[in-house]
PAGUGU-711086 format. One record per atom (N, C-alpha, C, O): residue number from 1; atom name; x, y, z. Coordinates in pm, whole numbers, plus 50000, padded with zeros to 5 digits. Atoms other than C-alpha are relative to their C-alpha. Example, Ala and Ser with C-alpha at 12.3 -4.5 7.8 and 13.67 -1.06 7.14 Angstrom:
<nodes>
1  N  50089  49881  50000 .
1  CA  51230  49550  50780 .
1  C  50090  50120  50000 .
1  O  50194  50118  50066 .
2  N  49918  49881  49994 .
2  CA  51367  49894  50714 .
2  C  49923  50109  50073 .
2  O  49974  50220  50090 .
</nodes>
This chain:
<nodes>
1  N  49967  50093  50107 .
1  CA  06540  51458  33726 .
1  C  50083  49888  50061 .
1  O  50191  49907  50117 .
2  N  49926  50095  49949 .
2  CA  06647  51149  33826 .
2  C  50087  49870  49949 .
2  O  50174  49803  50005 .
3  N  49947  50133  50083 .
3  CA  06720  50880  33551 .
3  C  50063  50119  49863 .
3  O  50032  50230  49821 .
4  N  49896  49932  50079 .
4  CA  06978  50975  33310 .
4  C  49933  49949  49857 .
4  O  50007  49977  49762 .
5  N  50039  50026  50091 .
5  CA  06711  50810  33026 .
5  C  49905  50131  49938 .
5  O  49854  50122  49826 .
6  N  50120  49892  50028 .
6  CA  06484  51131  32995 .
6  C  50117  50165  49935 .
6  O  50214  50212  49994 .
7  N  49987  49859  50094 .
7  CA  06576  51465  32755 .
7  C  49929  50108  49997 .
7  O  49851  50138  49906 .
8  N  50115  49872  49989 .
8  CA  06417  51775  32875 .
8  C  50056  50130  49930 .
8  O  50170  50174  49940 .
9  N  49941  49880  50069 .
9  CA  06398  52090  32643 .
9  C  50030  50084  50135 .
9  O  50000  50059  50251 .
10  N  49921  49883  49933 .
10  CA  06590  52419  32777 .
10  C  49878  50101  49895 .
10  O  49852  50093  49775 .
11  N  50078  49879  49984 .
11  CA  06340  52728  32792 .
11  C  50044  50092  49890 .
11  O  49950  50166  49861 .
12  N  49908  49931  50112 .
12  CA  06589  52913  32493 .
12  C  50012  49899  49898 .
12  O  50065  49952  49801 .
13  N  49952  50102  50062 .
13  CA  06623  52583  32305 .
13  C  50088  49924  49984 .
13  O  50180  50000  49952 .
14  N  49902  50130  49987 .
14  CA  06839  52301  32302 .
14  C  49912  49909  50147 .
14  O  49798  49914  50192 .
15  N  50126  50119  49941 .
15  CA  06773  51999  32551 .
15  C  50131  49960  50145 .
15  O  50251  49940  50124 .
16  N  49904  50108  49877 .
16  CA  06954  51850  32913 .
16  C  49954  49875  50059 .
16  O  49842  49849  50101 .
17  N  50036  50159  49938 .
17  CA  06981  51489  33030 .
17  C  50106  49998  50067 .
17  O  50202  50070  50037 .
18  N  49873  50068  49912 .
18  CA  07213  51351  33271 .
18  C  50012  49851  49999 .
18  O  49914  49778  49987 .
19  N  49932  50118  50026 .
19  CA  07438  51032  33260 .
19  C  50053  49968  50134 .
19  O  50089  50075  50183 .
20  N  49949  50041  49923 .
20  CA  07560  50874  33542 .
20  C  50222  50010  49968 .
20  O  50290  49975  49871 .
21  N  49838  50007  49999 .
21  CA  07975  50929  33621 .
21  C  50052  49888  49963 .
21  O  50003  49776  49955 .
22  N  49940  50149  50024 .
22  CA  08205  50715  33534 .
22  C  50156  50054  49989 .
22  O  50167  50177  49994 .
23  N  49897  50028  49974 .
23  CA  08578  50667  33536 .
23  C  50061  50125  49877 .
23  O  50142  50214  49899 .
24  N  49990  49904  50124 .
24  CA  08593  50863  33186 .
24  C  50022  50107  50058 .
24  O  50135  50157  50057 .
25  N  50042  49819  49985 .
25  CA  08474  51206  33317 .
25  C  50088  50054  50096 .
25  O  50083  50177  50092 .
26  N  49945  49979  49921 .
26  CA  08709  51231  33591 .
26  C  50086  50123  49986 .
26  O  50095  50200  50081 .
27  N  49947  49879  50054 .
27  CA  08924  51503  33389 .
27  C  49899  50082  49975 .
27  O  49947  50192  50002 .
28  N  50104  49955  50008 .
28  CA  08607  51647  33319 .
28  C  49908  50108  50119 .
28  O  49867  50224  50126 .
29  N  50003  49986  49868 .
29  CA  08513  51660  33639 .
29  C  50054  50117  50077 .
29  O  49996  50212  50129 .
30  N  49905  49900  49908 .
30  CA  08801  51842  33800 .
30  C  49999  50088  49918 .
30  O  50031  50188  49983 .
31  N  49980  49878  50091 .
31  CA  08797  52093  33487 .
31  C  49841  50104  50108 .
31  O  49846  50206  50177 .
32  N  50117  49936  49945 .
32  CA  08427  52186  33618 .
32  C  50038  50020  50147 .
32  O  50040  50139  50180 .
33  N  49962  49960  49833 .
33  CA  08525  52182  34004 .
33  C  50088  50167  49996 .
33  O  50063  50275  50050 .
34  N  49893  49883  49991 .
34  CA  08856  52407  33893 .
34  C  49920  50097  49972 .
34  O  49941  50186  50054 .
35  N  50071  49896  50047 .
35  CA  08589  52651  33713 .
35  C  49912  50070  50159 .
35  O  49883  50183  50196 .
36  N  50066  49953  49910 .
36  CA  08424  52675  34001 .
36  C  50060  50100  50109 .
36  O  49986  50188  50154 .
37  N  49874  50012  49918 .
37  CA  08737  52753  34236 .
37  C  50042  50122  49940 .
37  O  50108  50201  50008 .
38  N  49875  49867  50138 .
38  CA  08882  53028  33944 .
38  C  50005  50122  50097 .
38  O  50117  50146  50142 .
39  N  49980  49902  49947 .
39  CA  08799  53334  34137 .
39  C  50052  50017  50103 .
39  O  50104  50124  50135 .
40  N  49977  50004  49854 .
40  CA  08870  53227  34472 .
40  C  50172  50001  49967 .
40  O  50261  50079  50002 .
41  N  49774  50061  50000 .
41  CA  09268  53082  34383 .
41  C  50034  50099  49917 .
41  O  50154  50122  49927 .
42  N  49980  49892  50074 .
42  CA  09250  53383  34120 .
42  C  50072  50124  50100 .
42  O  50128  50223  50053 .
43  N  49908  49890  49863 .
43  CA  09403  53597  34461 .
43  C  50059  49969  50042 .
43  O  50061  50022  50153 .
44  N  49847  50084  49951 .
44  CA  09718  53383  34534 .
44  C  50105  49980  49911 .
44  O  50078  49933  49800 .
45  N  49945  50029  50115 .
45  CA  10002  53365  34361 .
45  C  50041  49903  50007 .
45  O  50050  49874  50126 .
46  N  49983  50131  49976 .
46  CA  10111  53019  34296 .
46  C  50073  49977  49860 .
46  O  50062  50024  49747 .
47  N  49900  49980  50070 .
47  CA  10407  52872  34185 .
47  C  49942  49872  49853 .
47  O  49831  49821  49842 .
48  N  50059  50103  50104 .
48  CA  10377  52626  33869 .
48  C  49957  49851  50037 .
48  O  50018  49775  50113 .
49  N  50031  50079  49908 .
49  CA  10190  52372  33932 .
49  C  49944  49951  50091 .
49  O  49882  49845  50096 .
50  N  50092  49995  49895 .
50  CA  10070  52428  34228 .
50  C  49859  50013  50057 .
50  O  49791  49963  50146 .
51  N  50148  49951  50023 .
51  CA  09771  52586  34159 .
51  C  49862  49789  49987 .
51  O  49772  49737  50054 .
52  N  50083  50129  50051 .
52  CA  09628  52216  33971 .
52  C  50024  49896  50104 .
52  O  49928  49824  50130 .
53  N  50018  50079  49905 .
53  CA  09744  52014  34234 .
53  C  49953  50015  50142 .
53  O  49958  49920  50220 .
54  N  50062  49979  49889 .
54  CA  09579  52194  34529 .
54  C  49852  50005  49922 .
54  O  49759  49988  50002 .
55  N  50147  50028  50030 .
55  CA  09251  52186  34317 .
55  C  50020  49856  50008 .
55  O  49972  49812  50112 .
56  N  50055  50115  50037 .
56  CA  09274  51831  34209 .
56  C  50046  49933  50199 .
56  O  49995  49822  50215 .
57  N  49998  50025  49907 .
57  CA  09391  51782  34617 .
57  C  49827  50033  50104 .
57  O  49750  49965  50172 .
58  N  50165  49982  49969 .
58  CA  09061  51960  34711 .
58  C  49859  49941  49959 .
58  O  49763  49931  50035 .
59  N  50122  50082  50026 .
59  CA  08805  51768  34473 .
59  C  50020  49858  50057 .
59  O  49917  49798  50086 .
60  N  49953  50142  49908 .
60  CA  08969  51434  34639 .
60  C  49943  50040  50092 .
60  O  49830  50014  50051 .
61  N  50041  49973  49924 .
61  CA  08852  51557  34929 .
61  C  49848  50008  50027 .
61  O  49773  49942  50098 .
62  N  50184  50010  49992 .
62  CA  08496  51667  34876 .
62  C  49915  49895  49933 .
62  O  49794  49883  49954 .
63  N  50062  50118  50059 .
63  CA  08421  51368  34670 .
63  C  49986  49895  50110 .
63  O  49878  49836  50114 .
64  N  50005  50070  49919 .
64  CA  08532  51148  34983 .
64  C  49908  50053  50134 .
64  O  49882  49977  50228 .
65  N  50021  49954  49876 .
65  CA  08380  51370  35235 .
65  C  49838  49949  49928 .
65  O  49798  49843  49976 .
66  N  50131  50068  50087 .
66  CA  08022  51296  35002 .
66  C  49983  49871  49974 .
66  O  49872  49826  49949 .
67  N  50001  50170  49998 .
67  CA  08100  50931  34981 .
67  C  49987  49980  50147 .
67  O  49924  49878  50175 .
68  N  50021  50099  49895 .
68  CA  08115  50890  35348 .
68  C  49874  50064  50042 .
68  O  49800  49990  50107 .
69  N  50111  49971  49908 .
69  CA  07835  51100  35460 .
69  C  49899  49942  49905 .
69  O  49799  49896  49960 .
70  N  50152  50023  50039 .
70  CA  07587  51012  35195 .
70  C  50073  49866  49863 .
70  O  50091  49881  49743 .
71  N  49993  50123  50085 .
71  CA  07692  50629  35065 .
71  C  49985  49987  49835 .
71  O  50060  49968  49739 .
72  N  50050  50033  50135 .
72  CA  07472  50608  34791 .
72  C  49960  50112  49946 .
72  O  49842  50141  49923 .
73  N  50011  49820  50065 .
73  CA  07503  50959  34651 .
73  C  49968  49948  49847 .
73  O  50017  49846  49798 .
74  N  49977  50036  50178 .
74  CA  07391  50972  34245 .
74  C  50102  50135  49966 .
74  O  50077  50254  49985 .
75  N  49918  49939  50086 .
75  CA  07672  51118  34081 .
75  C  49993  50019  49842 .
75  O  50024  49929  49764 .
76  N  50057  50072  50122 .
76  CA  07556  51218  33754 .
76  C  50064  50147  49910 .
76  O  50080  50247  49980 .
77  N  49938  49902  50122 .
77  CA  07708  51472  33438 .
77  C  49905  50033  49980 .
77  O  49804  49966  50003 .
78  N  50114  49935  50028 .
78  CA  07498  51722  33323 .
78  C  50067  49989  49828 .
78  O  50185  50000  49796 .
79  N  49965  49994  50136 .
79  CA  07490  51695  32932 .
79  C  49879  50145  49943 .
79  O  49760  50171  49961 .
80  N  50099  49898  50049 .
80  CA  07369  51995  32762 .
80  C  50013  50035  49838 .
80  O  50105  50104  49795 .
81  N  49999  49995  50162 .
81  CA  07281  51979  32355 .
81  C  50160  49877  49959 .
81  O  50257  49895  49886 .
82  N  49869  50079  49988 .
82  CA  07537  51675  32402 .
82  C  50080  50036  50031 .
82  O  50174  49979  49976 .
83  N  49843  49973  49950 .
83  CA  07799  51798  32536 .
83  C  50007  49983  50147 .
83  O  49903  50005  50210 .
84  N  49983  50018  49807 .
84  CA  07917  51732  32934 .
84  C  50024  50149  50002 .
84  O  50113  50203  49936 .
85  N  50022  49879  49957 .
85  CA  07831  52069  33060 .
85  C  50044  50045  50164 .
85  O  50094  50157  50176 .
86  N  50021  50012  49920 .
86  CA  07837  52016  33432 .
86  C  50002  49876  50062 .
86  O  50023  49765  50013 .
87  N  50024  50148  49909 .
87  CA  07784  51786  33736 .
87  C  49886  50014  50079 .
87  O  49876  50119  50143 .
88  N  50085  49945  49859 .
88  CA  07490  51766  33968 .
88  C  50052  49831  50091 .
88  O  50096  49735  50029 .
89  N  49940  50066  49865 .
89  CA  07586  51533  34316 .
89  C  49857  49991  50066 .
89  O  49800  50098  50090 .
90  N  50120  50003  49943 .
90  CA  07272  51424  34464 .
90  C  50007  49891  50141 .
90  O  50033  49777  50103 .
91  N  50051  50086  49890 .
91  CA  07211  51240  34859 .
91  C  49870  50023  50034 .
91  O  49788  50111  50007 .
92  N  50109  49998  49943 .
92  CA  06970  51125  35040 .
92  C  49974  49913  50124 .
92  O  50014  49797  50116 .
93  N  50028  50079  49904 .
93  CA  06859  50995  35363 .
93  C  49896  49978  50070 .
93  O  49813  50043  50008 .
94  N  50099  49939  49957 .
94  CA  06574  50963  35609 .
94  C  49919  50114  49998 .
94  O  49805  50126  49955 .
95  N  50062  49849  49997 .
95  CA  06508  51311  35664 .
95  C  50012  50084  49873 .
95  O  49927  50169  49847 .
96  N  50017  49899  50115 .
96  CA  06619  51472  35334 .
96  C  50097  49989  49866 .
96  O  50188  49906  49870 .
97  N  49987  50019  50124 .
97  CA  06716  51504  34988 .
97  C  50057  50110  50051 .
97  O  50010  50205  50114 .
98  N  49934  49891  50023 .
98  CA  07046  51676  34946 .
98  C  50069  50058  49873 .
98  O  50145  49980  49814 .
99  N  49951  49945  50099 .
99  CA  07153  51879  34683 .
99  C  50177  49973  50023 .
99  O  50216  50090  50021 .
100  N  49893  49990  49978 .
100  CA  07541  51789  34745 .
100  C  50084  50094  49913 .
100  O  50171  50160  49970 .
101  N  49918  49865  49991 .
101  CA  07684  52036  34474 .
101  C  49932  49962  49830 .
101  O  49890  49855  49787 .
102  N  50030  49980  50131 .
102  CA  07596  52139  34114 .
102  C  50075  50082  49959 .
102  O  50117  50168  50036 .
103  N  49905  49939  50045 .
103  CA  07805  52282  33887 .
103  C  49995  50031  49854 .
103  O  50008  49919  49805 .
104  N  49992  49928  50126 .
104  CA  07801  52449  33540 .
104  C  50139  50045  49909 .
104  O  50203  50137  49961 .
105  N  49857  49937  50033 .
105  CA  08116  52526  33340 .
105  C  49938  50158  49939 .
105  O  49829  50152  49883 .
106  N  50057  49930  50049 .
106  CA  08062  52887  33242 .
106  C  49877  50057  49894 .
106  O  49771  50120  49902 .
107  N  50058  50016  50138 .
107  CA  07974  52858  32885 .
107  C  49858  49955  50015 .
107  O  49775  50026  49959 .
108  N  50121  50035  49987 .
108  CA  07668  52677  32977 .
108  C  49871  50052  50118 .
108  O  49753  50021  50127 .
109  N  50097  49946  49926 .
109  CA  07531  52879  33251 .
109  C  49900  50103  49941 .
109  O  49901  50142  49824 .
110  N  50139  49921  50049 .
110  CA  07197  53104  33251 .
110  C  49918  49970  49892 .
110  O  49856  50044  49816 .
111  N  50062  50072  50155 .
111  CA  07061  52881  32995 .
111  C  49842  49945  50058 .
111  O  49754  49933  49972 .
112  N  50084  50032  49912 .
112  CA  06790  52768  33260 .
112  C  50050  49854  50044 .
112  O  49976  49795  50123 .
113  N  49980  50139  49978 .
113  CA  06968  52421  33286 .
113  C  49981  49976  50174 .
113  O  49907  49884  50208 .
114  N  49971  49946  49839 .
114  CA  07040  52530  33720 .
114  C  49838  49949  49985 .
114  O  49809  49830  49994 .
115  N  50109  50007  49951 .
115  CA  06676  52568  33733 .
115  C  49932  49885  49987 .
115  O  49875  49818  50073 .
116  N  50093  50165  50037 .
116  CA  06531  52267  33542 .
116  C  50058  49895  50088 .
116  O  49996  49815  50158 .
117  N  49920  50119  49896 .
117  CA  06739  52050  33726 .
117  C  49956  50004  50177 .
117  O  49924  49915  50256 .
118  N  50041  49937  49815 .
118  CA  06666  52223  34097 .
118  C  49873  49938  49958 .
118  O  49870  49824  50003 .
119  N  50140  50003  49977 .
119  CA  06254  52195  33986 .
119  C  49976  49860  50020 .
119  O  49885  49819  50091 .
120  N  50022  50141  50022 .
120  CA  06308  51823  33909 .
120  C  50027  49931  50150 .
120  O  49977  49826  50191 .
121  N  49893  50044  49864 .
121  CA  06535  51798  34267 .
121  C  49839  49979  50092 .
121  O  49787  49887  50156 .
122  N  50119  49978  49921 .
122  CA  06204  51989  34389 .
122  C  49853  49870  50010 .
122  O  49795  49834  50112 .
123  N  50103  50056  50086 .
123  CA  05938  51777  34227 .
123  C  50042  49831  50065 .
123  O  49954  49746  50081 .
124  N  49910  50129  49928 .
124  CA  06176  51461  34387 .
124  C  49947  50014  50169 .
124  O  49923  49925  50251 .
125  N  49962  49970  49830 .
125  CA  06155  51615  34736 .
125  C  49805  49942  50014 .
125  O  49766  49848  50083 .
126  N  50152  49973  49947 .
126  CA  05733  51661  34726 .
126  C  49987  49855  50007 .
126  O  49949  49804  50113 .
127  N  50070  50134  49981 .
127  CA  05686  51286  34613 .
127  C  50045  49910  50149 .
127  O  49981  49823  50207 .
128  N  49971  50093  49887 .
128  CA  05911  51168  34911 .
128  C  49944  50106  50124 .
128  O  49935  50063  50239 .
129  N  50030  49956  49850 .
129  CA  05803  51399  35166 .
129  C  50050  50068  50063 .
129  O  50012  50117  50170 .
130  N  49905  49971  49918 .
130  CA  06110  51521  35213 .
130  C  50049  50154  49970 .
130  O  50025  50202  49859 .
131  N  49955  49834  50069 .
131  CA  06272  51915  35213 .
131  C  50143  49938  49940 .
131  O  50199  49831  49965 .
132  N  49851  50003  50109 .
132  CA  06595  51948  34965 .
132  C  50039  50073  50074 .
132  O  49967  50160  50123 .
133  N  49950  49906  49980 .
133  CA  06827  52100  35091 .
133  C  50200  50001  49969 .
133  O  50268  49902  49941 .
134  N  49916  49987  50059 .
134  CA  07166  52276  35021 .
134  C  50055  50073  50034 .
134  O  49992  50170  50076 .
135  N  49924  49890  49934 .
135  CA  07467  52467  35128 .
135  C  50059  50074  49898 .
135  O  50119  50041  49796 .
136  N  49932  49921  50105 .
136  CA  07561  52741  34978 .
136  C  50121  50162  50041 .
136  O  50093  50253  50119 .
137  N  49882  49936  49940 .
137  CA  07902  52956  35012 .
137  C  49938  50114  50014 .
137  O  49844  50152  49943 .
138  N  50076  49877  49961 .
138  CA  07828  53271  35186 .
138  C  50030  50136  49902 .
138  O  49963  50239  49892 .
139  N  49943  49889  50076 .
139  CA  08021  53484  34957 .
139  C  49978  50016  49814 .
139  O  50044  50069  49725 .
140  N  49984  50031  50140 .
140  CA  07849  53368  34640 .
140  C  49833  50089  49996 .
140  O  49736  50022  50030 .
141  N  50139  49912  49985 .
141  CA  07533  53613  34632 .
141  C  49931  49939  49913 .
141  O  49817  49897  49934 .
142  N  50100  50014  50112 .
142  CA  07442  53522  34296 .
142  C  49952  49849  49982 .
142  O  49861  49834  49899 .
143  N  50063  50114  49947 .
143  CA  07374  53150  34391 .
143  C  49880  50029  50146 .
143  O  49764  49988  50153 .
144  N  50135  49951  49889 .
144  CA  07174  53286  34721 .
144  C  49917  50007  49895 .
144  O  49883  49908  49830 .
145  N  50050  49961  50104 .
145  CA  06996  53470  34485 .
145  C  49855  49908  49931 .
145  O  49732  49911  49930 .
146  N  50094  50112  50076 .
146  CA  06881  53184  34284 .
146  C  49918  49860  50089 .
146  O  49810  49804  50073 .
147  N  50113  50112  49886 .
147  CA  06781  52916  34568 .
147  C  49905  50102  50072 .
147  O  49791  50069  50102 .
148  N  50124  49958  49955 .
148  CA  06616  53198  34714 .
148  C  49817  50024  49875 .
148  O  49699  50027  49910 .
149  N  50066  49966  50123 .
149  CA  06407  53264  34377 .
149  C  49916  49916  50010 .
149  O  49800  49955  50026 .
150  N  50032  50112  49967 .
150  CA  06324  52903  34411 .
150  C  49926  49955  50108 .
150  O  49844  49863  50100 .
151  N  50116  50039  49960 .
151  CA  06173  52907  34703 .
151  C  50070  49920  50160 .
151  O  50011  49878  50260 .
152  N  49919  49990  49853 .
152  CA  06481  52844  34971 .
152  C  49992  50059  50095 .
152  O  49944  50173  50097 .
153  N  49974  49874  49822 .
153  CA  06536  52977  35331 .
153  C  50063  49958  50052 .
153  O  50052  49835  50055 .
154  N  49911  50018  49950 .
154  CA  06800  52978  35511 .
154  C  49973  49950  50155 .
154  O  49900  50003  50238 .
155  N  50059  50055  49883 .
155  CA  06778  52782  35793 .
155  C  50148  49963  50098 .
155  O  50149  49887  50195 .
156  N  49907  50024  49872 .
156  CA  07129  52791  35968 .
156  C  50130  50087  49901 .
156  O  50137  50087  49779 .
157  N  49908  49906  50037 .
157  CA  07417  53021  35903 .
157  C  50144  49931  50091 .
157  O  50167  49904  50209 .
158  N  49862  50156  49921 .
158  CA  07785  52788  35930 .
158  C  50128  50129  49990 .
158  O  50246  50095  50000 .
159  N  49913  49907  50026 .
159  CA  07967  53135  35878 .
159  C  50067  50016  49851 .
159  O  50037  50114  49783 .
160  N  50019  49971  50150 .
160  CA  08100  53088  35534 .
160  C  49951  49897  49934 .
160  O  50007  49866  49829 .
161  N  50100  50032  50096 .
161  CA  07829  52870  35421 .
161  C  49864  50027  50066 .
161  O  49853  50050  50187 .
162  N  50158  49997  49932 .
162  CA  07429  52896  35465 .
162  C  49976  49868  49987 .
162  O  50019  49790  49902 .
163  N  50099  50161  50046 .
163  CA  07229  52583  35502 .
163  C  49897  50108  49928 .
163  O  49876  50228  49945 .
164  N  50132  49972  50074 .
164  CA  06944  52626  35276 .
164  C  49875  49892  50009 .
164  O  49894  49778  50052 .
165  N  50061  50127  49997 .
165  CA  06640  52432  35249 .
165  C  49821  50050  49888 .
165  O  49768  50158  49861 .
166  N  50142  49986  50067 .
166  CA  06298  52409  35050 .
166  C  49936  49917  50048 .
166  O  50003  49817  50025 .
167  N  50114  50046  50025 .
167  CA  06007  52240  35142 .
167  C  49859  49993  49943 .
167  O  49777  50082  49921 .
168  N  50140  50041  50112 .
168  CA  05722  52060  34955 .
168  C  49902  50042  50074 .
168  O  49904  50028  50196 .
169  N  50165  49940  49948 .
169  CA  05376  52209  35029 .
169  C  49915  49900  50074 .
169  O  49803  49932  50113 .
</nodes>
């Protein structure tokens, strides 16, 4: 999916489109990053405080580390039955279409939104030629899982992440 003008139904009912970021969502944003983060910082104790400013220190980080390697990244909100649900992070360069990071706030996962979105990534990759590909933390099975489902293979092991990758037929 690539233009934030198109409304595709969800497999259970209701519908996802994506919007391009903007200055707005930024709290938004880091709420979905922190969700992501919960279990991991969920085994430290941390004093007040601390906790929100080493997340919102960490999404600074991976947002800039995605701005310099891939310029013209689409940064885009996942809306699901209207509501901002998520983020998907998309590059691209010569060689390949990267998945830079997708994200779900709980509430809205297993709905098939992950997938519709990946098939569209997929469906992106075949017209250019190019494989998608995507790293994924080594300790998150149930994301393996699902890029493998899809049609991933692991094509380099970084210790605690996999590269992943799909290619078009």
């Amino acid at each position: 999916m690539e233009t934030s003008d198109v409304e595709l139904p969800l497999p259970g009912g209701g519908s996802v489109s994506l919007r391009p970021v903007t200055t707005a969502d930024e709290e938004f944003l880091l709420k979905v990053y922190a969700s992501t983060r919960e279990a991991e910082l969920a085994q430290f104790a941390w004093a007040e405080g601390q906790k929100e400013l080493f997340v919102s220190w960490q999404f600074g980080l991976q947002r800039q580390e995605y701005d310099t390697r891939f310029p013209d990244a689409r940064y885009n909100t996942i809306i699901v039955d209207g509501q901002p649900a998520g983020r998907i992070w998309v590059g691209s360069d010569d060689k390949q279409i990267r998945l830079l990071d997708i994200a779900l706030l709980p509430e809205f996962q297993n709905r098939g939104v992950g997938t519709l979105l990946l098939r569209g990534l997929m469906d992106e990759a075949t017209r250019a030629g190019k494989p998608l590909r995507h790293m994924v933390f080594v300790l998150n099975d149930e994301a393996h899982r699902f890029y493998e489902r899809l049609g991933f293979a692991i094509i380099e092991d970084l210790g605690a992440y996999k590269h992943m990758e799909w290619q078009p037929i």
